[in-house]
TORGUDO-323273 format. One record per atom (N, C-alpha, C): residue number from 1; chain; y, z, x; atom name. Coordinates in Angstrom, 1 decimal, decimal comma, always signed. Each point is the difference from the previous one (the first is absolute). Example, Ala and Ser with C-alpha at 12.3 -4.5 7.8 and 13.67 -1.06 7.14 Angstrom:
2
+-----+----+--------+--------+--------+----+
:   i : ch :     yy :     zz :     xx : at :
+-----+----+--------+--------+--------+----+
:   1 :  A :   -5,7 :   +7,8 :  +13,2 :  N :
:   1 :  A :   +1,2 :   +0,0 :   -0,9 : CA :
:   1 :  A :   +1,2 :   +0,0 :   +0,9 :  C :
:   2 :  A :   +1,1 :   -0,7 :   -0,4 :  N :
:   2 :  A :   +1,1 :   +0,0 :   +0,9 : CA :
:   2 :  A :   +1,1 :   +0,8 :   -0,8 :  C :
+-----+----+--------+--------+--------+----+
This chain:
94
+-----+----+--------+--------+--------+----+
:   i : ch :     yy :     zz :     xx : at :
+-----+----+--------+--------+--------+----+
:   1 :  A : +124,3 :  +45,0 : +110,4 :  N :
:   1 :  A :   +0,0 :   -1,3 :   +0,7 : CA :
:   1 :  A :   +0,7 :   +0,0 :   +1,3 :  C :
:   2 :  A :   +0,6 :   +0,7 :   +0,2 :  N :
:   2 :  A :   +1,3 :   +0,4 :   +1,2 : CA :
:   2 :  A :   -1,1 :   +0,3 :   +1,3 :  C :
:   3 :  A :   -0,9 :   +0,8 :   -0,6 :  N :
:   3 :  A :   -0,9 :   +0,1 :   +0,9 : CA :
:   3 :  A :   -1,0 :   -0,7 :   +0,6 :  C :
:   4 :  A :   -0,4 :   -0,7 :   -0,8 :  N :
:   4 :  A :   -0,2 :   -1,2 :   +0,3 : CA :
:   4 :  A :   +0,4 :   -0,6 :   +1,5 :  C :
:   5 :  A :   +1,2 :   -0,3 :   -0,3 :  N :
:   5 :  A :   +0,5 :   -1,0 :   +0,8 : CA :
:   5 :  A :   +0,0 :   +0,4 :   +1,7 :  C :
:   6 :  A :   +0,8 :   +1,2 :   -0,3 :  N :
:   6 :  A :   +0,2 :   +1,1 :   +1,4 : CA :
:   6 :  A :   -1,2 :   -0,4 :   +0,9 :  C :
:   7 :  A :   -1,1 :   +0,8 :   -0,7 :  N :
:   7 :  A :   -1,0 :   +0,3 :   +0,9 : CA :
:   7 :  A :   -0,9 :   -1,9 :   -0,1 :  C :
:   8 :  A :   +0,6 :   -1,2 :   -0,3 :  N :
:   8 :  A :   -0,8 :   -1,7 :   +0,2 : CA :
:   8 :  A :   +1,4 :   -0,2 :   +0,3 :  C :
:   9 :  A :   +1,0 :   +0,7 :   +0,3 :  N :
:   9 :  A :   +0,9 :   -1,4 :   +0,7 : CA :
:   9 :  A :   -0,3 :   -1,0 :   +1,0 :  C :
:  10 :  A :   -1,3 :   +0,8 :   +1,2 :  N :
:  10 :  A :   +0,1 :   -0,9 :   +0,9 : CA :
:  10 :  A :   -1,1 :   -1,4 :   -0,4 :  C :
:  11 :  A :   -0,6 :   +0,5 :   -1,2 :  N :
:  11 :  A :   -0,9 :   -1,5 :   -0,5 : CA :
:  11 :  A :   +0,8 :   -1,0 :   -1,1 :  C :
:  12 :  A :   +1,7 :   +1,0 :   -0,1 :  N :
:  12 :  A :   +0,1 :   -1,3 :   -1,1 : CA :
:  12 :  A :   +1,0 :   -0,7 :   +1,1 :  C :
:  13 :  A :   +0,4 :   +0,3 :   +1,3 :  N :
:  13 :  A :   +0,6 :   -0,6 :   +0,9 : CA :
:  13 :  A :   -1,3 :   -0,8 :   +0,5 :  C :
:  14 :  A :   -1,1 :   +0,0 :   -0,3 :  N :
:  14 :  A :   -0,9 :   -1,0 :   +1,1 : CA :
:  14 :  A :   +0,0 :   -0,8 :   -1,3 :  C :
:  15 :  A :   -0,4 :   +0,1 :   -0,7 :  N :
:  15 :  A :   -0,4 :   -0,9 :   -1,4 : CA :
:  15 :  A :   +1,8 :   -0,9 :   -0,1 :  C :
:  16 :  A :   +1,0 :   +0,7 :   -0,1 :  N :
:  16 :  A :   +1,5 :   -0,9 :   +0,2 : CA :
:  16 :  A :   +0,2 :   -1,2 :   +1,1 :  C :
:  17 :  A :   -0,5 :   +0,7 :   +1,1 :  N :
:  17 :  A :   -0,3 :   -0,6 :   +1,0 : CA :
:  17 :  A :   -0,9 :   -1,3 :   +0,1 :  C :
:  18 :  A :   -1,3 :   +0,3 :   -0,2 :  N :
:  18 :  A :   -1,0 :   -1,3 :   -0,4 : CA :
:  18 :  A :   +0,7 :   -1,1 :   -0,7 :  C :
:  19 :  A :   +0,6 :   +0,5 :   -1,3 :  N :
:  19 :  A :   +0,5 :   -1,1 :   -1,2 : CA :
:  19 :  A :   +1,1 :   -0,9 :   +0,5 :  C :
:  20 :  A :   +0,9 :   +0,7 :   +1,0 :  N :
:  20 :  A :   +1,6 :   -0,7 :   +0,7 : CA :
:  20 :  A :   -1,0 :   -0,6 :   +1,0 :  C :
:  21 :  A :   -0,8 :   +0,3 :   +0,9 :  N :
:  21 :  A :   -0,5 :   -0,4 :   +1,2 : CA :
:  21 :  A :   -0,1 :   -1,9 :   -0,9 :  C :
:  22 :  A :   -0,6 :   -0,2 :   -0,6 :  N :
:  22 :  A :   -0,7 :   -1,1 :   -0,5 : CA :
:  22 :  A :   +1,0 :   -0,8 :   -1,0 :  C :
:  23 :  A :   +0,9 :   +0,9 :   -0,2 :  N :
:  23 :  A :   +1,3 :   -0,3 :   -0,5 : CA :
:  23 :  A :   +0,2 :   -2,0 :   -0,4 :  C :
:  24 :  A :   +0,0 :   -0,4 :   +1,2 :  N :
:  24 :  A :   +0,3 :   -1,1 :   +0,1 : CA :
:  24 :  A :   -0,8 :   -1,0 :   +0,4 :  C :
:  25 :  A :   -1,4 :   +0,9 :   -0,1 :  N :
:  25 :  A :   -1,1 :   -1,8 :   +0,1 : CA :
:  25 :  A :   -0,1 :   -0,8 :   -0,9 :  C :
:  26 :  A :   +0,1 :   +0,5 :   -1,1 :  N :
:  26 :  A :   -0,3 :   -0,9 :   -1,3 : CA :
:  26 :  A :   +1,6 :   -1,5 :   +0,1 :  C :
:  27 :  A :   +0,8 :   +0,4 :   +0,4 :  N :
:  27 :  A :   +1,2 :   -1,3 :   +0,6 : CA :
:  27 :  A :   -0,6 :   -0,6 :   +1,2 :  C :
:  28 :  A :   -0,6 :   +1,1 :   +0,8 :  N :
:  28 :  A :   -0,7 :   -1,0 :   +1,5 : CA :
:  28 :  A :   -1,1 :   -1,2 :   -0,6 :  C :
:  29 :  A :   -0,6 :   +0,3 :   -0,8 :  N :
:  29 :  A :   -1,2 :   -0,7 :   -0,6 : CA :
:  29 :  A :   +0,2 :   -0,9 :   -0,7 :  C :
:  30 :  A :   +1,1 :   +0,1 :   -1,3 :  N :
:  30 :  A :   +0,5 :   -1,0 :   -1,1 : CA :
:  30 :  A :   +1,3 :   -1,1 :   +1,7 :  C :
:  31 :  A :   +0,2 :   +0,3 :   +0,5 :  N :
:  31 :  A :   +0,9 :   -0,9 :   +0,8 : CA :
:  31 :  A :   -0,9 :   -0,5 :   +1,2 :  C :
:  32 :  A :   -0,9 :   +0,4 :   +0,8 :  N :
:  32 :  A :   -1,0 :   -0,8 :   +0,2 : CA :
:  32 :  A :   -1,2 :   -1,1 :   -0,6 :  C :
:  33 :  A :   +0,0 :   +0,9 :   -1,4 :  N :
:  33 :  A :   -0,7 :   -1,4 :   -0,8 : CA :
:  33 :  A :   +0,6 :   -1,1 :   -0,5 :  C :
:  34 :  A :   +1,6 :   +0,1 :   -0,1 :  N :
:  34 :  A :   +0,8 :   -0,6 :   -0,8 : CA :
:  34 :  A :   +0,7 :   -0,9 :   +1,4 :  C :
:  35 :  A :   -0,2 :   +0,8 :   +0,8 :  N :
:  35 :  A :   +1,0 :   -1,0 :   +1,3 : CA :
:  35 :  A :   +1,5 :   +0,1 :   +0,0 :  C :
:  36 :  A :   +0,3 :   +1,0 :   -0,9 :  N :
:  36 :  A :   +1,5 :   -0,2 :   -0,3 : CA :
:  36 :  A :   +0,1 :   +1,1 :   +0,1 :  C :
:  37 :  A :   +1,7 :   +0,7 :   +0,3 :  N :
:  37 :  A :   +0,3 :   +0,8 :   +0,1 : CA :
:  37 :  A :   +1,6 :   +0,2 :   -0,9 :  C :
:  38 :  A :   +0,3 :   -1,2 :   -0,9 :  N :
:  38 :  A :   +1,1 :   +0,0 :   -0,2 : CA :
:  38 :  A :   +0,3 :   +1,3 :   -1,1 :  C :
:  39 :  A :   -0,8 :   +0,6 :   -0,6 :  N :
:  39 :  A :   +0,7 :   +0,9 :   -1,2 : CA :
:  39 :  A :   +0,4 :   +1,5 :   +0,5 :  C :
:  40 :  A :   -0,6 :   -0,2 :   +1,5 :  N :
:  40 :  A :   +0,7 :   +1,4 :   +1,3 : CA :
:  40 :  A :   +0,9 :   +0,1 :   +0,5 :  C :
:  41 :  A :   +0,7 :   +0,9 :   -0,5 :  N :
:  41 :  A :   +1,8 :   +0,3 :   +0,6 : CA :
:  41 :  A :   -0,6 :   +0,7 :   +1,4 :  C :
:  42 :  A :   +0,7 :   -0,8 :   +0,9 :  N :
:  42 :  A :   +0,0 :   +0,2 :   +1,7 : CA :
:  42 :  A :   +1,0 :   +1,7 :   -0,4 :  C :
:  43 :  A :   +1,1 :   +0,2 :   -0,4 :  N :
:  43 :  A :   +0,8 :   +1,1 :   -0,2 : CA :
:  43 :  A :   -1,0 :   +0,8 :   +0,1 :  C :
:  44 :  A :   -0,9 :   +0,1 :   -1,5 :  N :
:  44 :  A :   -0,7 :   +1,8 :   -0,3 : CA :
:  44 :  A :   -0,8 :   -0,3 :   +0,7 :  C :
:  45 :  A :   -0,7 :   -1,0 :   +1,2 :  N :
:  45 :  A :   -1,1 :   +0,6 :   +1,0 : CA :
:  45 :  A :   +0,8 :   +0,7 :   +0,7 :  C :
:  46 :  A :   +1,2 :   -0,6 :   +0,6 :  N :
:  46 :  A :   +0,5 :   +0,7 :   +1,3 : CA :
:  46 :  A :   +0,7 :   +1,4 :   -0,3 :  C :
:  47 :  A :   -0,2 :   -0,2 :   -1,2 :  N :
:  47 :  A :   +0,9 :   +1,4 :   -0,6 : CA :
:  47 :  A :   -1,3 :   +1,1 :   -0,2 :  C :
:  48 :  A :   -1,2 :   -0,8 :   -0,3 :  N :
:  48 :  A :   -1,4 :   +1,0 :   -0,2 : CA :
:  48 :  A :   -0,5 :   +0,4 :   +1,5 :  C :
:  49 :  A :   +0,3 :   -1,1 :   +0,6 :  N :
:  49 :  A :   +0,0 :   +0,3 :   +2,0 : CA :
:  49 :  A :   +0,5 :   +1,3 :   +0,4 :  C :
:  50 :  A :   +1,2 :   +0,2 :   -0,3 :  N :
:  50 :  A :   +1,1 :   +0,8 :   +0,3 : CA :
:  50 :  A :   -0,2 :   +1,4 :   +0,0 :  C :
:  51 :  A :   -0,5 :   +0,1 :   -1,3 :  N :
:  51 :  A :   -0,1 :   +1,5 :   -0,7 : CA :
:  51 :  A :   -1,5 :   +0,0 :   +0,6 :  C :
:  52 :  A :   -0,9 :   -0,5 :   -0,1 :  N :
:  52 :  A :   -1,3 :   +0,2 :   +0,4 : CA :
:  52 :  A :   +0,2 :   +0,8 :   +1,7 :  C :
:  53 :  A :   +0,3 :   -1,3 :   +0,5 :  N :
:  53 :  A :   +0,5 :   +0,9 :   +1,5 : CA :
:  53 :  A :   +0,3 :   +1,6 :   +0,1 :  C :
:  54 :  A :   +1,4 :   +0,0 :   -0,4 :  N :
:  54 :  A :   +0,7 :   +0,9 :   -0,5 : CA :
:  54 :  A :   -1,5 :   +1,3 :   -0,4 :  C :
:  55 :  A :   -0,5 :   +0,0 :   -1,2 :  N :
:  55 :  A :   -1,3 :   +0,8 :   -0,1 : CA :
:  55 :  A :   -0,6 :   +0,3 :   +1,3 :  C :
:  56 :  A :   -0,6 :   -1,3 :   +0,6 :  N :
:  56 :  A :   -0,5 :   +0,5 :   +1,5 : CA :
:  56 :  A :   +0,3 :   +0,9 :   +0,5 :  C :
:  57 :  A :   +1,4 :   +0,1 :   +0,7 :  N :
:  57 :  A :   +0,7 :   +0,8 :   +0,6 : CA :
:  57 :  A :   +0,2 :   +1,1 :   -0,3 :  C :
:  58 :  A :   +0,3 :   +0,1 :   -1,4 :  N :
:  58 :  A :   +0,4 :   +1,4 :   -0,5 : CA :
:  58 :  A :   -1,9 :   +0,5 :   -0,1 :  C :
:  59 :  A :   -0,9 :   -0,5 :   -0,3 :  N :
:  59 :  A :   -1,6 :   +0,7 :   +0,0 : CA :
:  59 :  A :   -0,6 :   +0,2 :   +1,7 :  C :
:  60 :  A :   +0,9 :   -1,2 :   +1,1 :  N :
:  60 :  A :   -0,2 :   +1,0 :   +1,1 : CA :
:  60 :  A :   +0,6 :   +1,0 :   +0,4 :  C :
:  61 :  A :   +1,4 :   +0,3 :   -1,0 :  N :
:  61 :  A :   +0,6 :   +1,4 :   +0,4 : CA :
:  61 :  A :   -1,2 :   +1,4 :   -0,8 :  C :
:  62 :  A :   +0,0 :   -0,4 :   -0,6 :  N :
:  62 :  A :   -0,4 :   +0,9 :   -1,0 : CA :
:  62 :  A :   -1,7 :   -0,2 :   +0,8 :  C :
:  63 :  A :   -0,9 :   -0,7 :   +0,4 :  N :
:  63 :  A :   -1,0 :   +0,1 :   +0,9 : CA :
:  63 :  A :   -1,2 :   -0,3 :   -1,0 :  C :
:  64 :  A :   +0,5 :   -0,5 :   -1,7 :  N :
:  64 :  A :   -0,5 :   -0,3 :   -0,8 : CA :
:  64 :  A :   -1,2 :   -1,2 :   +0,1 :  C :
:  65 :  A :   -1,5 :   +0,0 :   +0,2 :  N :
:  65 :  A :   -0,7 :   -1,3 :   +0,3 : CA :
:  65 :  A :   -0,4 :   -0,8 :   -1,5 :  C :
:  66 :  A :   +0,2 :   +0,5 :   -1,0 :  N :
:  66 :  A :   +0,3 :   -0,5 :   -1,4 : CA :
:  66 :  A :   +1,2 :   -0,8 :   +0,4 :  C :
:  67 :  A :   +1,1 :   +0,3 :   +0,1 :  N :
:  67 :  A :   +1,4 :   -0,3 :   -0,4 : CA :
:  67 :  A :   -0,2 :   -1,8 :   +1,1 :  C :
:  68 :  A :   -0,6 :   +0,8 :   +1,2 :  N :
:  68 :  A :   +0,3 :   -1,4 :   +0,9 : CA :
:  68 :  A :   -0,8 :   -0,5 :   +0,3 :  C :
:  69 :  A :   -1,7 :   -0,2 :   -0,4 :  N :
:  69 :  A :   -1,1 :   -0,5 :   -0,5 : CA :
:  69 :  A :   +0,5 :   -1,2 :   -1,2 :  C :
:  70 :  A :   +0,7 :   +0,8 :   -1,2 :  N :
:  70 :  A :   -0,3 :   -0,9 :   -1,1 : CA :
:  70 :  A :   +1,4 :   -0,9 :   +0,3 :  C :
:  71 :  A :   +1,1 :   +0,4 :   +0,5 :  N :
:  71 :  A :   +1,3 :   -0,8 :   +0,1 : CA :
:  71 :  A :   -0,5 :   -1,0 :   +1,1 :  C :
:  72 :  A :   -0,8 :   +0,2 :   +0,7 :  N :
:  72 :  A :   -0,4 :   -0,7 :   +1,4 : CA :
:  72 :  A :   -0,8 :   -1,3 :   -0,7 :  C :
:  73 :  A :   -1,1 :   +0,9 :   -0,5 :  N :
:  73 :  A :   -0,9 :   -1,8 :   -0,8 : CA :
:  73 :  A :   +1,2 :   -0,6 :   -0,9 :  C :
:  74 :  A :   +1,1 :   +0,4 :   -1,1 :  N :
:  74 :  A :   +0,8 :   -1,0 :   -1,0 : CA :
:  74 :  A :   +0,8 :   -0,5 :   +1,2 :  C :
:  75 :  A :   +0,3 :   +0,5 :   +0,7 :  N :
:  75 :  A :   +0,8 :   -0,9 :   +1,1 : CA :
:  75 :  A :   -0,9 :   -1,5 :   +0,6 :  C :
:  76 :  A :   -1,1 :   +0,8 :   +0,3 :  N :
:  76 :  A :   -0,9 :   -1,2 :   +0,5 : CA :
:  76 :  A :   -0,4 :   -1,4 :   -0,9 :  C :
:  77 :  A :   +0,1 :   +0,7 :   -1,7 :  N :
:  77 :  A :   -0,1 :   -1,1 :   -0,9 : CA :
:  77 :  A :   +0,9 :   -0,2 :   -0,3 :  C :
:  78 :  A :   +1,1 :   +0,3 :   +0,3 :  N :
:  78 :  A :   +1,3 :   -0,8 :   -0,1 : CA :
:  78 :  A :   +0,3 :   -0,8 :   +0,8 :  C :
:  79 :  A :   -0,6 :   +0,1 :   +1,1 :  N :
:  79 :  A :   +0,7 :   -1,0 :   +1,4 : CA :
:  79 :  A :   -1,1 :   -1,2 :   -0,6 :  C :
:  80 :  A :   -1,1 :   -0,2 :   -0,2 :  N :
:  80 :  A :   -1,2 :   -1,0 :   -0,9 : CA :
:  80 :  A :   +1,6 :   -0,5 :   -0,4 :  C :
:  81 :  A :   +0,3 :   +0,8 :   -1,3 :  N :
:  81 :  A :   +0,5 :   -0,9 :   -0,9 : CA :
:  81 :  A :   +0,8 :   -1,0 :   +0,3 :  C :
:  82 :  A :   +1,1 :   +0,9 :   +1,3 :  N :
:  82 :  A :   +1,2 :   -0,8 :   +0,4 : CA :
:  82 :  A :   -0,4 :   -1,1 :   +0,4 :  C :
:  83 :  A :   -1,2 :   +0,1 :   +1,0 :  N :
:  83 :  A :   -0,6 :   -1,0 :   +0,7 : CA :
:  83 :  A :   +0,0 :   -1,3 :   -1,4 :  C :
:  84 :  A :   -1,0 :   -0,1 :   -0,7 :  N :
:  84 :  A :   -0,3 :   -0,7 :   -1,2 : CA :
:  84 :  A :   +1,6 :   -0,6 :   +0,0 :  C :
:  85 :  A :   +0,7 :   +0,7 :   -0,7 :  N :
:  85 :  A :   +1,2 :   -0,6 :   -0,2 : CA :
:  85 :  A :   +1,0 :   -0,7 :   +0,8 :  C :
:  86 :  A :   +0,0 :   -0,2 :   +1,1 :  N :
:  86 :  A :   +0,5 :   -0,7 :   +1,3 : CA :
:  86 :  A :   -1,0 :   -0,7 :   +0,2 :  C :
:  87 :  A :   -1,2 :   +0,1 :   +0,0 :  N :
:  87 :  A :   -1,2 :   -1,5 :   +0,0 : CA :
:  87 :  A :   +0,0 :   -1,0 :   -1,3 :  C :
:  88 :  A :   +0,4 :   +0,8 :   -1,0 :  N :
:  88 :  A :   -0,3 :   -1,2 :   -1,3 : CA :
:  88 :  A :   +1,3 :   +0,0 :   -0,8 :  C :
:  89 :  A :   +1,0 :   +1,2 :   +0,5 :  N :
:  89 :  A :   +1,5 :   -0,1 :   -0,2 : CA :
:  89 :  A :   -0,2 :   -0,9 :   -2,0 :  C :
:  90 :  A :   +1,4 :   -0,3 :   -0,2 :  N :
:  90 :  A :   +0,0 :   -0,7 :   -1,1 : CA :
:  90 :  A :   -1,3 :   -1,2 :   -0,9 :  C :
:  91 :  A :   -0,9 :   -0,2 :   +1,2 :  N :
:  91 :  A :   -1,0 :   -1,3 :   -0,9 : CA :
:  91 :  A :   -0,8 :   +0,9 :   -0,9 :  C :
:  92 :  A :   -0,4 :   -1,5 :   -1,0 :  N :
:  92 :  A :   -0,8 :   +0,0 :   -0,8 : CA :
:  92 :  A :   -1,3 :   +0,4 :   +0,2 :  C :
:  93 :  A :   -0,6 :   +0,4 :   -0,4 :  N :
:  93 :  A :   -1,7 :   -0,2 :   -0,1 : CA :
:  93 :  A :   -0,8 :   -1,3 :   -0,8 :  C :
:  94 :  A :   -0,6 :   -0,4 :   +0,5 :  N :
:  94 :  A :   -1,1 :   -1,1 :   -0,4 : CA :
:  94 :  A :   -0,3 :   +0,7 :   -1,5 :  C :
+-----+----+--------+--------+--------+----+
């Protein structure tokens, strides 16, 4: 199995990649249909912000287009989200 992995690491980094990239639509979607954003701690986005960045940087040291392709798109669905949550902040949904 060891072998395995060695010679697919770089497809189980794209397949890791894909799954985090999208990470966070399924909250972009349930908080746009709902209109509400109140069950979202503002903390773990800015805290999921942080580190995600953080990734960027370290995949443009390393020159990695996986690392800062896929940290690049959760970043971009993260900024959605914040957005959402500063537009519909605490209300209810209909």
């Amino acid at each position: 199995m060891p072998d395995f992995f060695s010679q697919n690491y770089r497809y189980i980094g794209i397949l890791a990649a894909a799954l985090t990239m999208f990470g966070f639509l399924p909250q972009i979607i349930k908080t746009y249909a709902s209109k509400s954003a109140k069950d979202i701690s503002l903390l773990t986005l800015l805290q999921f912000a942080c580190g995600i960045s953080l990734w960027i940087i370290y995949g443009i040291f390393l020159e990695d287009a996986i690392i800062i392709t896929a940290n690049s798109v959760t970043l971009t669905t993260l900024i959605v989200l914040l957005y959402f949550y500063y537009k519909y902040g605490n209300q209810g949904g209909e």
